[in-house]
matplotlib code that plots the C-alpha trace (Angstrom):
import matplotlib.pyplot as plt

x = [-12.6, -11.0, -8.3, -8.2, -6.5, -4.9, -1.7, -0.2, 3.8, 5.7, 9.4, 11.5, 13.9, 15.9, 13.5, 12.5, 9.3, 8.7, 5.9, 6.5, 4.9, 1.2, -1.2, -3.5, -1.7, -2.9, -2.9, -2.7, -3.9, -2.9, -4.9, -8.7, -8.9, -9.5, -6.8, -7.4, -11.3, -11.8, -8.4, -6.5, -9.6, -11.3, -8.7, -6.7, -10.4, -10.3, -7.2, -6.6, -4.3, -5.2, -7.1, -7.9, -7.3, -6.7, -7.4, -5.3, -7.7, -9.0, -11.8, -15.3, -16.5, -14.2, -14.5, -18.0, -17.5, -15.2, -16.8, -19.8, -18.2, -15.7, -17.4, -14.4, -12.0, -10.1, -9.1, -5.7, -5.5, -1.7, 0.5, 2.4, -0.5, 0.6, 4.3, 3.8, 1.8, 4.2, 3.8, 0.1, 0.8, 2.3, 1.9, 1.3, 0.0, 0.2, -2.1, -1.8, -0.7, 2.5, 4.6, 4.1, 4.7, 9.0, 8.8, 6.0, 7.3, 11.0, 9.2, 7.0, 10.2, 12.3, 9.4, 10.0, 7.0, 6.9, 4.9, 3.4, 3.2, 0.9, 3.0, 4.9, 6.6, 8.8, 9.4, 12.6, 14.7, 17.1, 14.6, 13.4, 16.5, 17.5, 13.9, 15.1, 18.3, 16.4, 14.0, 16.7, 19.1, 16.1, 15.2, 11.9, 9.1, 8.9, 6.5, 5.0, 1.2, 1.9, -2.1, -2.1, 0.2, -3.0, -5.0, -7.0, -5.4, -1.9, -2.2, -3.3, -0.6, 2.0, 0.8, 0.2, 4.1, 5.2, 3.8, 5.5, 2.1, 3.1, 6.5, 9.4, 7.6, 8.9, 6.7, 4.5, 2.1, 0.0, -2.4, -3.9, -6.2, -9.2, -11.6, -11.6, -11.8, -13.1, -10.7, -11.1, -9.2, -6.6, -2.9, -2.7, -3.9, -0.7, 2.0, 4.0, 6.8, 6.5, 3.1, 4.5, 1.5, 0.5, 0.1, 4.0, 4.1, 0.4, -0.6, 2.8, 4.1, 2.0, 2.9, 6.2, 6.0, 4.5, 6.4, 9.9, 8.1, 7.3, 10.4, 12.8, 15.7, 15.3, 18.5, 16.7, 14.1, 12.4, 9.1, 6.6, 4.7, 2.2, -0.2, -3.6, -6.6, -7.2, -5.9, -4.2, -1.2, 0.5, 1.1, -2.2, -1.0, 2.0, 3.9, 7.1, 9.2, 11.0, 14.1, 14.4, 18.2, 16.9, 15.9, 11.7, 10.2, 7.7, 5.2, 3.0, 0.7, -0.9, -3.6, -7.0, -7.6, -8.4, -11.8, -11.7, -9.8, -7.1, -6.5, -5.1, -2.4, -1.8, 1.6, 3.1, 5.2, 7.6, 4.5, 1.1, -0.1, -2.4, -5.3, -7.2, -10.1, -11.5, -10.1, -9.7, -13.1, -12.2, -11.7, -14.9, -16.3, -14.7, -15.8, -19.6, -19.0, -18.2, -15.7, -13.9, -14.8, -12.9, -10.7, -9.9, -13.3, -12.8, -14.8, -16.5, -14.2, -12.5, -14.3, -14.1, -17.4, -16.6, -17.5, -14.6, -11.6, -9.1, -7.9, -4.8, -4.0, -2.1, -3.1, -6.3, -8.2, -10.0, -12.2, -13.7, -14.2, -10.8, -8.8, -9.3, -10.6, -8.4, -9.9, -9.4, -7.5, -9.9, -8.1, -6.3, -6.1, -6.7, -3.3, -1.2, -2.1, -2.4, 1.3, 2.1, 0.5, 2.9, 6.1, 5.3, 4.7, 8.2, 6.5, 6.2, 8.2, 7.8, 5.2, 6.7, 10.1, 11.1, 14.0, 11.9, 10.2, 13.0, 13.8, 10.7, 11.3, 14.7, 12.2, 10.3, 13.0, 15.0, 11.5, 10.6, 13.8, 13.4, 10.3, 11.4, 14.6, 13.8, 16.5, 16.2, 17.8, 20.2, 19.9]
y = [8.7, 7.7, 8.3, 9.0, 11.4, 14.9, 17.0, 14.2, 14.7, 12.3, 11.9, 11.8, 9.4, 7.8, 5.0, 5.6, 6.6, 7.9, 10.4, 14.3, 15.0, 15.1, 11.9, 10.7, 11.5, 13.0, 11.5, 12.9, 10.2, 10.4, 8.9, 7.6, 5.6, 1.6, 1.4, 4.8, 4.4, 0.3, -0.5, 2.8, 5.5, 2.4, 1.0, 4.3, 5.4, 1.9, 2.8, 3.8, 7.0, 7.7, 10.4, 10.6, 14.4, 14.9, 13.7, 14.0, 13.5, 16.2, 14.5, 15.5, 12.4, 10.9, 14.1, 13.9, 9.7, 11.0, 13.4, 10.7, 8.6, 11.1, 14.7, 16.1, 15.1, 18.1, 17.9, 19.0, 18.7, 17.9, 16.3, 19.8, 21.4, 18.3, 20.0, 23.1, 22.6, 19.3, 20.6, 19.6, 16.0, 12.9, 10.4, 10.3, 7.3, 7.0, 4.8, 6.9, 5.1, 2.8, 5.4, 8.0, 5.8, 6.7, 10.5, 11.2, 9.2, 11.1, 14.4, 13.5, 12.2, 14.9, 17.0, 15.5, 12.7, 9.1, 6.9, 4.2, 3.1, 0.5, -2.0, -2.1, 0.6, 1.3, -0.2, -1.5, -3.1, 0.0, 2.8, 1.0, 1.0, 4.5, 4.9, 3.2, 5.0, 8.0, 7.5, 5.7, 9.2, 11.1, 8.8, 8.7, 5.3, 3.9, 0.9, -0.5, -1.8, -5.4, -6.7, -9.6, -10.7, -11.1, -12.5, -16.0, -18.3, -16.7, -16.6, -19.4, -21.2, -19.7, -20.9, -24.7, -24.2, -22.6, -25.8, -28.0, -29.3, -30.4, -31.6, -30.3, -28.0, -29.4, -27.2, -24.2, -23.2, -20.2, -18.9, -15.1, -16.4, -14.5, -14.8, -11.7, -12.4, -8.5, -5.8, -3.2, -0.5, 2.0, 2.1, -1.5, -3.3, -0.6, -1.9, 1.2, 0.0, 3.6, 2.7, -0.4, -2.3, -6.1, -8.8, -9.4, -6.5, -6.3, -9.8, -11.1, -8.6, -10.0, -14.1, -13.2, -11.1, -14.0, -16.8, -14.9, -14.3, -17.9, -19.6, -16.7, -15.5, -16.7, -18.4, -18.7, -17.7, -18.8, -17.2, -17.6, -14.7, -13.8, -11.5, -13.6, -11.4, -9.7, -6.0, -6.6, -4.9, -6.3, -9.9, -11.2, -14.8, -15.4, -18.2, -17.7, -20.5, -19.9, -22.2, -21.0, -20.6, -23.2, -26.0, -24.9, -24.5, -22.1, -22.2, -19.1, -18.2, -14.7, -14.7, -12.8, -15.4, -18.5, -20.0, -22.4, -21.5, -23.5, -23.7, -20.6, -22.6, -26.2, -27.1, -30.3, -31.3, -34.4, -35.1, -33.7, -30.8, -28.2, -27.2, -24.5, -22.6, -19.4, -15.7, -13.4, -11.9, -9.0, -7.2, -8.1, -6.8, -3.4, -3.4, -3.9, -1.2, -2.9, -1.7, -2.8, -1.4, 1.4, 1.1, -2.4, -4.3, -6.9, -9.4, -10.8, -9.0, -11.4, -14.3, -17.2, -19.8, -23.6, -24.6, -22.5, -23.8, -25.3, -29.3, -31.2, -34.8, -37.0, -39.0, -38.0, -35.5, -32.2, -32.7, -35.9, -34.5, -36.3, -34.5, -32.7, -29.5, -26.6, -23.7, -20.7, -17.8, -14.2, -12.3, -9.2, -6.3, -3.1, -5.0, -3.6, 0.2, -0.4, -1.8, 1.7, 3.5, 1.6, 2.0, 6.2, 6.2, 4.9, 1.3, -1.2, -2.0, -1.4, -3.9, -4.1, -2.6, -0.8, -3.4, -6.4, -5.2, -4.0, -8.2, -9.1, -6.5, -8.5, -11.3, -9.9, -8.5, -11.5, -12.9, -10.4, -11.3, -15.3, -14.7, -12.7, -14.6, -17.7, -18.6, -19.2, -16.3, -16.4, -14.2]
z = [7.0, 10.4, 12.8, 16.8, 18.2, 16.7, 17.3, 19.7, 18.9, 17.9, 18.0, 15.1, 14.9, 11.9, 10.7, 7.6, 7.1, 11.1, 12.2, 10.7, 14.4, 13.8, 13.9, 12.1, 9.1, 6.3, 2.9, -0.4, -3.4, -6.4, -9.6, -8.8, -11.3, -10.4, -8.3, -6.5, -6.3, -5.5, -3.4, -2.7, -1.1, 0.8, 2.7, 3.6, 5.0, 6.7, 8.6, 11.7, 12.1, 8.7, 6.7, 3.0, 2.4, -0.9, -4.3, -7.6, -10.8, -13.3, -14.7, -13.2, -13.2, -10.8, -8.8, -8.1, -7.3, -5.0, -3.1, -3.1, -0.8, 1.1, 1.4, 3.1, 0.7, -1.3, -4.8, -6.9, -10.8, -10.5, -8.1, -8.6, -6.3, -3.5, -3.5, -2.8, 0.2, 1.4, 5.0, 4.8, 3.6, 5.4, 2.8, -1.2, -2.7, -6.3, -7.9, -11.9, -14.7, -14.5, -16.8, -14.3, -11.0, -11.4, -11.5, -9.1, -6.5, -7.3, -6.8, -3.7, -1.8, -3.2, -1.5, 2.0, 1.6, 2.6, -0.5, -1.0, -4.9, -6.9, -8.3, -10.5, -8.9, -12.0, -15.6, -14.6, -11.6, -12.2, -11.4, -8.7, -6.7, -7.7, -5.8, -2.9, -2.4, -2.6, 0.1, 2.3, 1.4, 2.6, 5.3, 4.2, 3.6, 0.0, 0.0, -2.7, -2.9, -3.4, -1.9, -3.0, -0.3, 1.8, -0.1, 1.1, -0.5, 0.0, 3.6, 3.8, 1.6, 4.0, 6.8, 5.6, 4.5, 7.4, 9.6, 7.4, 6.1, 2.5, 3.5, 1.0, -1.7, -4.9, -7.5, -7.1, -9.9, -9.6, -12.0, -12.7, -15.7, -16.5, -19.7, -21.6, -25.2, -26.0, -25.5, -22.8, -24.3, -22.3, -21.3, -19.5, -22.9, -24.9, -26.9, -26.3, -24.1, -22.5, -21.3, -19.0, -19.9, -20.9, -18.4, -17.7, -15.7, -14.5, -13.4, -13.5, -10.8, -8.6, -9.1, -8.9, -6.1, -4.2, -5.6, -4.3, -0.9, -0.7, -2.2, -2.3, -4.6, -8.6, -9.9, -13.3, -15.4, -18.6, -20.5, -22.9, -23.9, -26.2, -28.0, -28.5, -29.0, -32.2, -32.6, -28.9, -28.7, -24.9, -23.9, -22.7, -21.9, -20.3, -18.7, -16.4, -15.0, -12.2, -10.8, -7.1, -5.7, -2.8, -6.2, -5.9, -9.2, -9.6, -12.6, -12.9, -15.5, -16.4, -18.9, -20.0, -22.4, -20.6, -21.8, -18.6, -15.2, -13.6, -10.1, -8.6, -6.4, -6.9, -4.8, -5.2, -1.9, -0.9, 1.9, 0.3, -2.1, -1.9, -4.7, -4.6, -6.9, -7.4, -6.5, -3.4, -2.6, -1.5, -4.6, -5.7, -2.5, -3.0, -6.3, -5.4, -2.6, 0.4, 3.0, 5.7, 8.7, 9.7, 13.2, 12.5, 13.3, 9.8, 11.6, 8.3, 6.0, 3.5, 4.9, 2.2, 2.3, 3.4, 0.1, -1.2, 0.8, -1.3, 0.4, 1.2, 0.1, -1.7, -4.4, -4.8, -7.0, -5.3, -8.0, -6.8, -3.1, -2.4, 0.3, 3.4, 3.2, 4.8, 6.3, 4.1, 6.3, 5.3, 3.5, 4.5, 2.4, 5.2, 6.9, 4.4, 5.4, 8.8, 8.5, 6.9, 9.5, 12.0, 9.8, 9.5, 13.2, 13.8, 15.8, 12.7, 9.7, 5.6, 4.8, 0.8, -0.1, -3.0, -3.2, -2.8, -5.5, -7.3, -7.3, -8.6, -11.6, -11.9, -13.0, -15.0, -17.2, -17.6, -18.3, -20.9, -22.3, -22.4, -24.1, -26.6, -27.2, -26.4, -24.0, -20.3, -18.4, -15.3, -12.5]

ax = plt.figure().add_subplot(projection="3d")
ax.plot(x, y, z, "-o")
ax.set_aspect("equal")
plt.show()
């Protein structure tokens, strides 16, 4: 755990979100399950001006992981327990099951506490921005863990964009495929609308997400969406079709039943397009155990090998070495907390909104309801 400095006051002021007064600032986690254990514990140790203090989980086993790699850590069986000591706390992340994302984050900011929430941050675009107006009423921080944001490739796409490297983008396809005939089990892979699970709203919240970042506001939307696997319950291969407001397409696909991968990005622009392979490693590094060093020093961290970077060209097929290779951007996940850690000290912004994601729930929904309708949906 990390953080420099203690009981330096801060002022408060009307930003959402600012200092309670005290720095670092205590956190209070909430599920330590994958998310809580691989993305959420890491990278809030990572971060400077803030401390993992307590975690939410009543199993043992996850206990005893926990206090593995955090031996100062304090546990609660309920998110109740994180109420009624609210004055302790200066931040609840909530990384539990998607059903419970809505009233835990109503009862921590009804409790005076900034969060931060996986995505998707509710079931529907409606819940989302009754979230929002909540904190904003309370002038309290409400951002939602969208990571992969900063991942490689994504930062890297942005900036070949933002230099006008492809010319016009005419067509953005993205792919979340995976090959996992055998099911896993548990509330992601649930049929029970309750449950907010299937790939729409796991994988897909995060295509979209970066599809509207890249491209902006949908003007329509039309899905396919299916149940492959046997005894599978949730979509587990989904295709969304986005017509941006500014005449970008976006084609994404989210699937666990892909017996061979696609590109993740291939964009198509009016100058050059851009292909490239493979995943973010910096999931699979967390995964395997390693961290980002804390205070900022990420000198190797998300560091993507030459062989790796995806290439720019035109007419020509990455496949066959055609293209110039572009230097993969490492990926960025602590960024996102230290960007929290700015917003709750009053000097930075919200890294992910509750109403940006509120828009890419708009998607979802109308995409849900393409699929299930077979019509293409207009936002």
């Amino acid at each position: 755990m990390t953080g420099t400095g203690s009981d330096t006051p801060l002022s408060q002021g009307s930003r959402p979100g600012e200092s309670r007064g005290r720095y670092p600032f205590r956190v209070g986690l909430v599920g330590y399950g994958l998310a809580g254990s691989v993305f959420h514990a890491p990278l809030i140790a990572a971060t400077e001006g803030l401390v993992l203090d307590t975690v939410v989980t009543g199993n043992p086993d996850r206990r005893r992981q926990a206090e593995d790699e955090f031996p100062d850590v304090r546990f609660a069986t309920d998110p109740d327990e994180l109420w009624r000591r609210a004055g302790e706390l200066d931040l609840i992340v909530i990384a539990s099951p998607n059903k419970t994302h809505v009233p835990i984050a109503r009862a921590a900011l009804e409790a005076g506490l900034p969060v931060v929430v996986d995505k998707p941050i509710a079931g529907t675009a409606a819940e989302a921005r009754e979230l929002a107006a909540l904190a904003e009423e309370r002038g309290l921080l409400l951002s939602v863990f969208q990571n992969r944001r900063w991942d490689n490739d994504f930062l890297t796409l942005r900036k070949l964009i933002a230099e006008g490297g492809l010319g016009d983008v005419h067509r953005f396809e993205s792919r979340f495929e995976r090959w996992r005939p055998q099911l896993k089990g548990g509330w992601r892979e649930s049929g029970d609308p309750a449950e907010i699970g299937g790939l729409l709203y796991d994988l897909g919240s995060h295509v979209v997400d970066q599809a509207l970042v890249l491209f902006g506001p949908a003007a329509t939307v039309y899905a396919e969406s299916v149940v492959r696997r046997p005894g599978a319950e949730a979509d587990d291969d989904t295709f969304i079709a986005i017509t941006h407001t500014n005449g970008v397409r976006s084609h994404l696909y989210a699937s666990a039943t892909t017996a061979q991968l696609g590109p993740r990005f291939r964009v198509l622009g009016s100058e050059a397009g851009y292909v490239k392979y493979g995943l973010d490693p910096q999931e699979a590094a967390l995964r395997d155990g390693a961290r980002p060093a804390a205070g900022g020093d990420e000198k190797e961290w998300g560091v993507e090998p030459e062989e790796l970077w995806g290439r720019v060209g035109s007419g020509e097929s990455p496949l066959t070495g055609g293209g110039t290779p572009v230097p993969t951007v490492p990926g960025a996940y602590p960024a996102y907390y230290a960007a929290v850690a700015e917003a709750l000290r009053g000097t930075g912004e919200n890294p992910v909104t509750a109403l940006e994601a509120a828009a890419a729930l708009d998607v979802l929904e109308a995409a849900h309801r393409s699929a299930h309708e077979k019509v293409t949906v207009t936002l």
